[in-house]
N, CA, C and O atoms as CSV, one atom per row, in Angstrom:
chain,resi,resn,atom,element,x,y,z
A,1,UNK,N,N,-12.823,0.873,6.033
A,1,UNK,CA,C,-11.890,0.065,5.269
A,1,UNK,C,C,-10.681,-0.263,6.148
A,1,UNK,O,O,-10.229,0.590,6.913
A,2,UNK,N,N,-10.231,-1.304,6.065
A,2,UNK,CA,C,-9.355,-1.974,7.048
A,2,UNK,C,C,-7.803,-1.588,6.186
A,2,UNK,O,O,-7.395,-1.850,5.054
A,3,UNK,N,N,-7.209,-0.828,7.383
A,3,UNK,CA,C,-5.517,-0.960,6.611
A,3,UNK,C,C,-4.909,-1.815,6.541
A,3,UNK,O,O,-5.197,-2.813,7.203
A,4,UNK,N,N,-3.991,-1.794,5.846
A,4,UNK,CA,C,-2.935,-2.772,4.994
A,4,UNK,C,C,-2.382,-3.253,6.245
A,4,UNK,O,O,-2.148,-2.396,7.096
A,5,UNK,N,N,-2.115,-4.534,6.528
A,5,UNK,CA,C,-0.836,-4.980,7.050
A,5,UNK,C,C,0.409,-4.282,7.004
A,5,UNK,O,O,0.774,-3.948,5.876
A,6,UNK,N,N,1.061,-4.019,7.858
A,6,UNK,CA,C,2.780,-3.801,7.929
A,6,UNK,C,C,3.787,-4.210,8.218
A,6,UNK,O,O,3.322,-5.002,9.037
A,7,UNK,N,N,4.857,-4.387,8.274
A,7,UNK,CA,C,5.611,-4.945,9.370
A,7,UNK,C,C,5.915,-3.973,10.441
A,7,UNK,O,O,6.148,-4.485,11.535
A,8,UNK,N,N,5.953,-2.995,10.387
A,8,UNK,CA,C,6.219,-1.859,11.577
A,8,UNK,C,C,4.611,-2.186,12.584
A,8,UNK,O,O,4.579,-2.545,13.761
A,9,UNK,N,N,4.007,-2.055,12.126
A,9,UNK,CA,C,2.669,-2.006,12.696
A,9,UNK,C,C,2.513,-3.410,13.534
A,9,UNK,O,O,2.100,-3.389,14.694
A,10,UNK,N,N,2.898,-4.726,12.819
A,10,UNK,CA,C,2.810,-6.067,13.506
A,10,UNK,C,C,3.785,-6.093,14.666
A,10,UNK,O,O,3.697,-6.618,15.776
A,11,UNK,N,N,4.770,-5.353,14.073
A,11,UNK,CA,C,5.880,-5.907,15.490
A,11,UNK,C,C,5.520,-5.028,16.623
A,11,UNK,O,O,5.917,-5.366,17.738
A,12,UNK,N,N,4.771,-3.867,16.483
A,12,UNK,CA,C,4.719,-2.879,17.844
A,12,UNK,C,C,3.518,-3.330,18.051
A,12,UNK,O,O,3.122,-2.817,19.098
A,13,UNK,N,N,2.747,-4.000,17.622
A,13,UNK,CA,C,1.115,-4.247,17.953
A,13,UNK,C,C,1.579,-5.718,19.074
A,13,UNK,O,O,1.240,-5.801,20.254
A,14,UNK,N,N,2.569,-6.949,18.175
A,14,UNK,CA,C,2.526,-8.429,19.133
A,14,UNK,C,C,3.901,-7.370,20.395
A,14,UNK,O,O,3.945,-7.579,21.607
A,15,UNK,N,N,4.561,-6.626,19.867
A,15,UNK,CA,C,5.359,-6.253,21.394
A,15,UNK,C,C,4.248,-5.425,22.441
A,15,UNK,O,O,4.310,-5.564,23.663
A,16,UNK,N,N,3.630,-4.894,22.029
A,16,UNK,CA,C,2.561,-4.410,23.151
A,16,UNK,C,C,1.438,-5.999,23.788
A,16,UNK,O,O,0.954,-6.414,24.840
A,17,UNK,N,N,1.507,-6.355,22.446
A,17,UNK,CA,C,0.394,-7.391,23.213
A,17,UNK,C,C,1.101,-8.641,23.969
A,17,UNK,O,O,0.454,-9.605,24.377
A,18,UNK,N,N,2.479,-8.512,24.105
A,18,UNK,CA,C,3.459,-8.989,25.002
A,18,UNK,C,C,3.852,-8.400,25.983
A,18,UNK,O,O,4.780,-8.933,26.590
A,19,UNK,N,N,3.435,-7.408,26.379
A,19,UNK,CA,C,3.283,-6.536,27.107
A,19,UNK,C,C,5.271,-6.417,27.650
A,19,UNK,O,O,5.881,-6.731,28.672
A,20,UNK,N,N,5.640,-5.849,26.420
A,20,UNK,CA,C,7.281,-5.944,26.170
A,20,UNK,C,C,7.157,-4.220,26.088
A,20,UNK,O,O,6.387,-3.536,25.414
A,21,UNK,N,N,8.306,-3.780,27.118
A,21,UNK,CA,C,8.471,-2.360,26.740
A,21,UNK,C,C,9.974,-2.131,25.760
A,21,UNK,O,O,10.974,-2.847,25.713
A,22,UNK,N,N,9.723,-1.097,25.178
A,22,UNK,CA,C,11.247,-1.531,23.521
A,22,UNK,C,C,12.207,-1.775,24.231
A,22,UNK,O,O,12.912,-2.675,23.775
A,23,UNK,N,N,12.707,-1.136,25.637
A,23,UNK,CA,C,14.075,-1.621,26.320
A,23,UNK,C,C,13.740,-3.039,27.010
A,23,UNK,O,O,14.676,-3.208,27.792
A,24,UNK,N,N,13.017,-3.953,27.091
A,24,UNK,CA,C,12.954,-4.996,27.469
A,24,UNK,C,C,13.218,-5.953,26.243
A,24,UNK,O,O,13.900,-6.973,26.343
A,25,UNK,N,N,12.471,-5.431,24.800
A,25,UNK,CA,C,12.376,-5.905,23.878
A,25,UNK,C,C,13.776,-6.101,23.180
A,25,UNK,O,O,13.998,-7.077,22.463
A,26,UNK,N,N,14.901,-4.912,23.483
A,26,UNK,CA,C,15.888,-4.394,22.872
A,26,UNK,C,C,16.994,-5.546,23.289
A,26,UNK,O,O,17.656,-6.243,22.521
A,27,UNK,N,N,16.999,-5.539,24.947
A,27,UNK,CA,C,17.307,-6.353,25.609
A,27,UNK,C,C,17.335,-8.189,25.265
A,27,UNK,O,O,18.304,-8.948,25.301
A,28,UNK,N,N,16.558,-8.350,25.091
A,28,UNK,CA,C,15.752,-9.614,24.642
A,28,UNK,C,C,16.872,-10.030,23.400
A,28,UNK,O,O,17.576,-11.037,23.328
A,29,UNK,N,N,16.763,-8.862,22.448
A,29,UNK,CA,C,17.519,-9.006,21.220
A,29,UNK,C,C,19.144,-8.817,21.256
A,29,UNK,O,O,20.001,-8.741,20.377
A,30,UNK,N,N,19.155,-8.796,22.046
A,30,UNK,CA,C,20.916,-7.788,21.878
A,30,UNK,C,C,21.218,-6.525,21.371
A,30,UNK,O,O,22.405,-6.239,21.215
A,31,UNK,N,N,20.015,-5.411,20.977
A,31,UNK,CA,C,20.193,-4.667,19.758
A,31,UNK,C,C,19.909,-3.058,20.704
A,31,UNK,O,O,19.674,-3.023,21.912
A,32,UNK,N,N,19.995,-1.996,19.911
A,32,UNK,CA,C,19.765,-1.039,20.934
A,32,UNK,C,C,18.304,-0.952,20.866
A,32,UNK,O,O,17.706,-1.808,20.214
A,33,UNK,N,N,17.478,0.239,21.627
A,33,UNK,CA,C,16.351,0.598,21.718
A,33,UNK,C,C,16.322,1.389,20.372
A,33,UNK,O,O,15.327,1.133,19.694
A,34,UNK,N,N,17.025,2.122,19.936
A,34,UNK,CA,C,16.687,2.764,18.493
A,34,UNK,C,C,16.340,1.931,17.599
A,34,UNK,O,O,15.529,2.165,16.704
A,35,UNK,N,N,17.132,0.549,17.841
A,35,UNK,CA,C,16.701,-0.193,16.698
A,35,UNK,C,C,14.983,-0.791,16.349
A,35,UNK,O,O,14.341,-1.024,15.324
A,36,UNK,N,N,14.698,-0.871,17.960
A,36,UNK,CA,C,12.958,-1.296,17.553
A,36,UNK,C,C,12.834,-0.165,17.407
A,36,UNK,O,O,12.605,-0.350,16.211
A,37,UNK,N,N,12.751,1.121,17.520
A,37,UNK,CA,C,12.318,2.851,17.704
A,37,UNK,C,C,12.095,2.532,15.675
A,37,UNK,O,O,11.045,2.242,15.102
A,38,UNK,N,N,13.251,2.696,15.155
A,38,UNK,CA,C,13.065,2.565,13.823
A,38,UNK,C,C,12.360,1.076,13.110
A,38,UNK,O,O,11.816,1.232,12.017
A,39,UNK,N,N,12.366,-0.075,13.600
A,39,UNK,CA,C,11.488,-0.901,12.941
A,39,UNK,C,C,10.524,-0.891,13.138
A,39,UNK,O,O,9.817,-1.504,12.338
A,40,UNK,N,N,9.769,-0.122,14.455
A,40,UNK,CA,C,8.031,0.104,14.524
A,40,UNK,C,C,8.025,0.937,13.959
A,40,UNK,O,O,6.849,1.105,13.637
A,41,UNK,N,N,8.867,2.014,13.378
A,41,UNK,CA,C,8.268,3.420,12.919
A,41,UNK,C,C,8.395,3.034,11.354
A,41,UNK,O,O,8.059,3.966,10.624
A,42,UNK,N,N,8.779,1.940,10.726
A,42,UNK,CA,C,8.927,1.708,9.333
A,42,UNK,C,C,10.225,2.215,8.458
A,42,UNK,O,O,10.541,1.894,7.312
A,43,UNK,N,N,10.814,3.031,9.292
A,43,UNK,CA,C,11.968,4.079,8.562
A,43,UNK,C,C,13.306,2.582,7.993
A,43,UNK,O,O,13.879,2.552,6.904
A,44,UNK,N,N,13.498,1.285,9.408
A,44,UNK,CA,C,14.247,0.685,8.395
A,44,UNK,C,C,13.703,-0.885,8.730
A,44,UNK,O,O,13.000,-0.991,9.735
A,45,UNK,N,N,13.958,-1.987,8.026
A,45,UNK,CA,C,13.885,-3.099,7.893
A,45,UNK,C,C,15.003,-3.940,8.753
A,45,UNK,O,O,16.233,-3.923,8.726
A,46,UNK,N,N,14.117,-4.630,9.474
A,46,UNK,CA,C,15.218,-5.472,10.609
A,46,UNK,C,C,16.146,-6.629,9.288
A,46,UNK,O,O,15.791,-7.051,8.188
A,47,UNK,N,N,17.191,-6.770,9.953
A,47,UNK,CA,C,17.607,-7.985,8.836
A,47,UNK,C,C,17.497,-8.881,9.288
A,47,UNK,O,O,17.250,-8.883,10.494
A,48,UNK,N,N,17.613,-10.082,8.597
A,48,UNK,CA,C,17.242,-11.614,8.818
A,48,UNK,C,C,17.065,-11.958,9.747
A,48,UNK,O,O,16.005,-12.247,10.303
A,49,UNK,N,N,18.869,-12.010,10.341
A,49,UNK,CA,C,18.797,-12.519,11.688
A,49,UNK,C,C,17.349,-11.941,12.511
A,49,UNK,O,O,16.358,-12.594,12.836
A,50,UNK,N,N,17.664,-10.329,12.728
A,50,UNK,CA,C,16.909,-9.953,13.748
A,50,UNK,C,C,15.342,-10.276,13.459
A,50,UNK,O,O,14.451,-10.189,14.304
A,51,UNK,N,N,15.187,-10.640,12.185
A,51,UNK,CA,C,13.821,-10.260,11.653
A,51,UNK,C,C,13.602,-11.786,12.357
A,51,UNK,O,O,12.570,-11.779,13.027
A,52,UNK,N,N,14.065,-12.653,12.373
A,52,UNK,CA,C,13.747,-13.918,12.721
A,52,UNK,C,C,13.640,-14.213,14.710
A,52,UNK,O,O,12.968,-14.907,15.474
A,53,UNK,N,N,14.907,-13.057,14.825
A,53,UNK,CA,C,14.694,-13.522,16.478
A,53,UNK,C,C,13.272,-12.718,17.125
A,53,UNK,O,O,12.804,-13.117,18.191
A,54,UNK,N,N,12.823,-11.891,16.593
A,54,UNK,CA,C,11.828,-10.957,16.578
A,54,UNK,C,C,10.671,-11.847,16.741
A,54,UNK,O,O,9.796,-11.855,17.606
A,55,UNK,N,N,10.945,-12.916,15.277
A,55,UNK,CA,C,9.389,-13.680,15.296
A,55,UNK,C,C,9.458,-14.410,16.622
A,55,UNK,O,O,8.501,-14.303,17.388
A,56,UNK,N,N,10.620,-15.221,16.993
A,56,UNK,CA,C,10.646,-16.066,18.175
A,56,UNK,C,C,10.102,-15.260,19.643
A,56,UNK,O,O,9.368,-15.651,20.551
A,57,UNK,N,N,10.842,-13.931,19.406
A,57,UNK,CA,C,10.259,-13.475,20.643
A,57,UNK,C,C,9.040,-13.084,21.316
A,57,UNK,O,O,8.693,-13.107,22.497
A,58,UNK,N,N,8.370,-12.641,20.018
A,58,UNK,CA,C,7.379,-12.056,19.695
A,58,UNK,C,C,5.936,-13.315,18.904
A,58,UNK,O,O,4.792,-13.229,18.457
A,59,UNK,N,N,7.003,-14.379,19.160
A,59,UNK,CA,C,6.342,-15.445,18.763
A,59,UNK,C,C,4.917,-15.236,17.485
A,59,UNK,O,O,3.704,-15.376,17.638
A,60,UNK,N,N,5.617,-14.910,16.437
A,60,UNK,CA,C,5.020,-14.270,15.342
A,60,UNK,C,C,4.903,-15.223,14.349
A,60,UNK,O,O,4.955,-16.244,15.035
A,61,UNK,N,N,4.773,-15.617,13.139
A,61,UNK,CA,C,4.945,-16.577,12.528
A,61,UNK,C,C,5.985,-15.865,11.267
A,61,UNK,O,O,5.894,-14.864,10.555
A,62,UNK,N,N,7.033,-17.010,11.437
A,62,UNK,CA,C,7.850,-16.538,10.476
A,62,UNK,C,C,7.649,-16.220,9.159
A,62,UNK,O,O,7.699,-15.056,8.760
A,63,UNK,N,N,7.411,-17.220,8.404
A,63,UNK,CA,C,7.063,-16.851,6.839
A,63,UNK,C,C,6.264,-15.941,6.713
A,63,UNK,O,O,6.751,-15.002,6.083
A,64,UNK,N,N,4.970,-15.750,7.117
A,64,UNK,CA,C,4.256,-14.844,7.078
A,64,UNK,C,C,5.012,-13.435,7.372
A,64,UNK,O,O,4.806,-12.584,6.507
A,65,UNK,N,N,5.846,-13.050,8.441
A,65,UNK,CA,C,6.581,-12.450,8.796
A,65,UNK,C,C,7.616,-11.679,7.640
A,65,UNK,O,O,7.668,-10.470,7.412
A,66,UNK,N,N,8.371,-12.712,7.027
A,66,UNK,CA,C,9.118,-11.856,6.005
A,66,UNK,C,C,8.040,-11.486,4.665
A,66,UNK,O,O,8.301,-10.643,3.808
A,67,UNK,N,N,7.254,-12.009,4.692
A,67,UNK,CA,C,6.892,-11.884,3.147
A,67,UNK,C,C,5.972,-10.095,3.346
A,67,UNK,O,O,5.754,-9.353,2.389
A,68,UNK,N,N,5.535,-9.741,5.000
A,68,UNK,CA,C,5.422,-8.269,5.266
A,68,UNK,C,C,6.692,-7.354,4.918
A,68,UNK,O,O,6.747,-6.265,4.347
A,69,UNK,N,N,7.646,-8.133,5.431
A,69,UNK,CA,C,9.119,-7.178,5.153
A,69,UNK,C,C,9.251,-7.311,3.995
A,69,UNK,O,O,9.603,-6.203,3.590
A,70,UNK,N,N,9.176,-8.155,2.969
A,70,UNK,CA,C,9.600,-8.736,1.638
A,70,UNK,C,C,10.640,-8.732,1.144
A,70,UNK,O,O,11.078,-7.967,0.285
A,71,UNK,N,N,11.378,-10.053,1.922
A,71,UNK,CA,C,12.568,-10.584,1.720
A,71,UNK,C,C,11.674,-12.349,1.363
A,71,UNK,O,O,12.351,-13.339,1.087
């Protein structure tokens, strides 16, 4: 049986398959390394902004994107 979609799970799956390490990724964003540390691990929800520069970087598709976070 196939697991659920996540958003923790999508963003560390397209940053690996970007072959982005979290301090490159962190970098990228302006944000610290804890901050992807906690949005791959699920503990918190990126906000808008970031949730959006995330998709760009990570070239993710947006809508699809929040409606995992569910905003």
């Amino acid at each position: 049986m196939a697991r659920p979609k996540s958003l923790s799970r999508q963003l560390r799956a397209a940053r690996s398959d970007r072959q982005l390490s979290v301090a490159e990724l962190a970098d990228q964003l302006g944000v610290s390394t804890a901050s992807i540390y906690f949005w791959e691990s699920g503990r918190v929800r990126p906000r808008d902004a970031n949730l959006i520069a995330l998709c760009k970087v990570l070239k993710l598709p947006i809508r699809a994107t929040r409606e995992l976070a569910g905003t």
